[in-house]
Every structure is written in C-alpha cells, then in structure tokens.
C-alpha positions, 0 to 999 in steps of 0.5 A: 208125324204130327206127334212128332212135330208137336214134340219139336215145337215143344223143344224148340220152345224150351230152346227159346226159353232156355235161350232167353234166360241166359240172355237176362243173366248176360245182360245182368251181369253186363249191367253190375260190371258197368256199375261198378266201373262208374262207382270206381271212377266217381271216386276220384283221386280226392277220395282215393287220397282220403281214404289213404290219409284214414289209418295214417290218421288213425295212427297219429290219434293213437300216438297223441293219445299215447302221450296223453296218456303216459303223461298222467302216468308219470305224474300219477306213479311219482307223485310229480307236478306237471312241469317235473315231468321230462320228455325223455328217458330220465328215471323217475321223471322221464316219459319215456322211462320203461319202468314207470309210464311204458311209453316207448318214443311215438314215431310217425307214420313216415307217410304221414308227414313230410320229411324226418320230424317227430313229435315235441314237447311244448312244455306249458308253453301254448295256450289253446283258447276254448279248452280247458276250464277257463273261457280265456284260456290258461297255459297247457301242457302240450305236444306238438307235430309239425309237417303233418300231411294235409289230407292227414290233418283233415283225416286226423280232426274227423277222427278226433272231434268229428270235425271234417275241416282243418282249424286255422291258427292265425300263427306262422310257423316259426311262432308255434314250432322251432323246426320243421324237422326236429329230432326225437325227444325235443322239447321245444322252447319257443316263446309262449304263444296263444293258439285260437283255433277256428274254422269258417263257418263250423263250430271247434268242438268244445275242448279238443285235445287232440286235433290238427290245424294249418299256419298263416305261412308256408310254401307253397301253403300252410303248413299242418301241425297235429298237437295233443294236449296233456293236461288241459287248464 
C-alpha cells in the first residue's frame, strides 16, 4: 500500500512539473506575440511610407547615375564636348543612341512620381553652388526630374549623400523646370538659373551630384525635383 502511494505521489509530482513547463512556454510565447504586436504598431504609417519611398528611391539613384554615366560615354566614345552631346537617339551625338552609350530612356518608377513625367535635360543651364570646382559655382550640365514623390525625395538624398532631410532651393517652379509633366526626351530650355541648395540646420554634403530638393511654390506644397548632375565645373 505505502509503495503504491509513494508511486502516485511521485506521478503526480512529475504531472505538477510537466504541467508547470508548458505553462512557462504558453506564457512565453503569449509574451513574443505581444511584442511583436507593439513593435508593428509603433511603426506607424510614417515609417510604413518610408520604407516603401526605399527601392523607388533606389531606382531614381539608379536612373541618375545611368544618365551620368551615359553622358561621360558619349563624350568619351566620340570625342564630343559636353554641349555636342544631344538628349536623344541621333547617331554619333545622341544619349540614347544603342550603338555608342547603351543607354536605354530612364523611366521613373510610376509611383515614384506624380503623374506622367519623365526626366529632362538642363543642358549647361542650372548652376548648383557648392558643387564642382569653384566655390561660386559655374554652369553644370544636368538633368532634372520634376514631380517626384516627397517621401521619395527625402528616400532619394539618404541614399544619395546620406542626408535624411530634403534641400530647399528658394526657386519656384517654373524657374527651374517648364513642365510638370514633360515628355520623354525633353530638353528643357528655361532660362539659366542658380540652384543654392540648403537645408536647416544640417550641412549639404560637399558636391552632391545626385540629390532631390523641394520649390518655394506649389499646391498645396512644394513641389520635389530629383536632379543628376553630369558634369560638374
């Protein structure tokens, strides 16, 4: 009789045991699920947006560098000055021209920007103080994007020059860009103007070819234009 009791209570102690561990691992996992609910939520819409804005980003920093890099291939290949270099398909001169640069037309991601647009060719008509070689800034040749999203703009600089802000320009739209929406292989021909890129409080990083800034004008807000600049003086 008492050896079987003994035995009992040693079952029972075991059952106690057995019992109290699957409770620990409920109560563990309980406690993981309940944390990662607070870390979804804390993540809020804003970071939600920005994590999206990265590769649409990431493609734009691909697309400038592209047109960068097709730019010093024209030249190179052909023996061209930098304003002989045409923002099409024309043999011998063309950016686009298969046969000498490989450049194919850079199209923006489509949720990257705001309705149809597509890149333009500034030609040696925007001066960017504090790139190139002089302190004062001389004429760059440079391509523009207008109607970039904002939290692709923002993407777009940290990924660029490691900048998590967006630069300002003091310009208005239309002194910078003709169109909103402009078509493929357009070369802009507004009027030169001087782009003095800033940011509150935070240092431009020193010659930023490629980057992203906002307007002094637009509706409701600014407006953001990406911008690669291809020959920097």
């Amino acid at each position: 009789m008492r050896n079987r009791q003994r035995r009992f209570q040693r079952r029972s102690a075991k059952g106690q045991r057995g019992f109290a561990i699957i409770s620990l691992v409920i109560g563990a996992i309980s406690l993981v699920a309940i944390l990662l609910a607070v870390m979804a939520n804390s993540r809020g819409p804003g970071t939600l947006a920005s994590d999206s804005a990265r590769p649409l980003a990431a493609g734009l920093l691909s697309q400038a560098n592209n047109l960068i890099s097709g730019f010093d291939v024209m030249m190179a290949r052909n023996s061209l000055s930098p304003g002989s270099v045409t923002y099409d398909s024309t043999a011998g001169t063309g950016l686009f021209n298969s046969s000498v640069s490989a450049l194919v037309r850079q199209i923006p991601p489509v949720d990257a920007v705001i309705g149809s647009t597509n890149w333009v060719y500034r030609s040696d008509k925007v001066t960017y103080t504090g790139v190139g070689a002089t302190s004062t800034g001389s004429p760059e040749y440079s391509f523009m994007l207008p109607n970039v999203k904002k939290d692709v703009c923002q993407a777009l600089n940290r990924q660029a020059n490691g900048a998590d802000l967006i630069y300002t320009s003091g310009l208005a739209r239309t002194s910078l860009v003709a169109s909103l929406t402009p078509a493929a292989d357009t070369n802009d021909t507004t009027a030169a103007v001087t782009v003095s890129l800033a940011a509150s409080g935070v240092a431009v990083p020193i010659s930023p070819t490629v980057g992203c800034f906002q307007t002094s004008d637009g509706t409701p807000g600014p407006y953001y234009i990406a911008y690669a600049i291809a020959l920097p003086q």
